[in-house]
N, C-alpha and C positions, 0 to 999 in steps of 0.2 A: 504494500500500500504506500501512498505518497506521501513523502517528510511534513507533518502536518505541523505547525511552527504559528500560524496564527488563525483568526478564527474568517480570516478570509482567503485562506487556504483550504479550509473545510467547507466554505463556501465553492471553492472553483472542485474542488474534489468532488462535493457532491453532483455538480452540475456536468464533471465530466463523466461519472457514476453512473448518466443517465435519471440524475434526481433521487439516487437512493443508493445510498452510503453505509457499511457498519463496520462498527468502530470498538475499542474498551471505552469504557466510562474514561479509567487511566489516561488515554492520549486523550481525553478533553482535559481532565484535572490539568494536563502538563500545558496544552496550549493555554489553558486558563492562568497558569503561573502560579499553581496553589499546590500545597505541602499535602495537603492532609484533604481527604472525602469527608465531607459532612452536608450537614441541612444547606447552610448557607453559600458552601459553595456547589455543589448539585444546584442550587434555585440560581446561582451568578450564571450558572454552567448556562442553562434555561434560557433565561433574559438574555445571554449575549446571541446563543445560536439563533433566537428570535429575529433578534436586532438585523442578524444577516439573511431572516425571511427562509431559517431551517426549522422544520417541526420534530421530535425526537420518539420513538418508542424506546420502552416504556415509558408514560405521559411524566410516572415519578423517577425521578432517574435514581439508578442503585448509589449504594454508599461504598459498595467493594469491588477494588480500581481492577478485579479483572472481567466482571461483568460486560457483557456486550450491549452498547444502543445501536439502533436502527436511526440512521437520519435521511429525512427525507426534504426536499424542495415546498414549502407551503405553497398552496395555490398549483401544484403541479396533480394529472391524474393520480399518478401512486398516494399524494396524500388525500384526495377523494377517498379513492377506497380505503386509505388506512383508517380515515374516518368513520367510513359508512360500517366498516368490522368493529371497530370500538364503539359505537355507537347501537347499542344493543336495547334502548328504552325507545328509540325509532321503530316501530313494526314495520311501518311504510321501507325499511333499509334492506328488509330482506328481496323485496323485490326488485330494487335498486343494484343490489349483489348480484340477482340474477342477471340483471338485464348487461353489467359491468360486465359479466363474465361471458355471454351470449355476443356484446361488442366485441371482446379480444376476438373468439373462435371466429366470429367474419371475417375479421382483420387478418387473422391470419391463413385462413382461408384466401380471401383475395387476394394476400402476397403469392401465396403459392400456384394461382392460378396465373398469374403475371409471370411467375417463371417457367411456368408449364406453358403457359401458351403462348409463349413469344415467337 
């Protein structure tokens, strides 16, 4: 994975990731410039990837630096659906899932047709 050093590093990573990044908790603590995992800086951790318009799984980030986050692009599809999964008091979501999952299989469908049928 690429020397992640600032938090707009993880910005370009994610984006070159395709929008969806995973990482330790550890290399944010480090780009964050912080000694020690705890409440307050898990929540710094939060507020800065924000700042760069990244969203994180798990929503609470861990406290033990070998755990893994998922980061994703906000406003990108991947965190649609990340939402629409976590978002489980929605009933209306489950149809939403479906229909997500019903647009990939076209989509990949018609790429495959495109190269069949050239």
């Amino acid at each position: 994975m690429a020397n992640l050093k600032t938090y707009d590093d993880i910005s370009k990573a994610v984006t070159a990731s395709e929008n969806v990044l995973t990482v330790t908790i550890g290399e944010l603590r480090d780009v964050n410039g912080s000694g020690r995992l705890g409440p307050y800086v898990v929540e710094a951790i939060s507020k800065n990837l924000a700042a760069k318009g990244i969203g994180h799984y798990p929503p609470e980030l861990p406290q033990e630096q070998w755990r893994k986050v998922r980061l994703f692009r906000l406003g990108s599809p991947i965190a649609d659906l990340i939402g629409l999964v976590m978002d489980v008091d929605d009933e209306g979501n489950d149809a939403k899932l479906r229909d997500f999952a019903a647009n990939d299989a076209k989509a990949t469908l018609d790429q495959i047709r495109q190269m069949v049928c050239v």
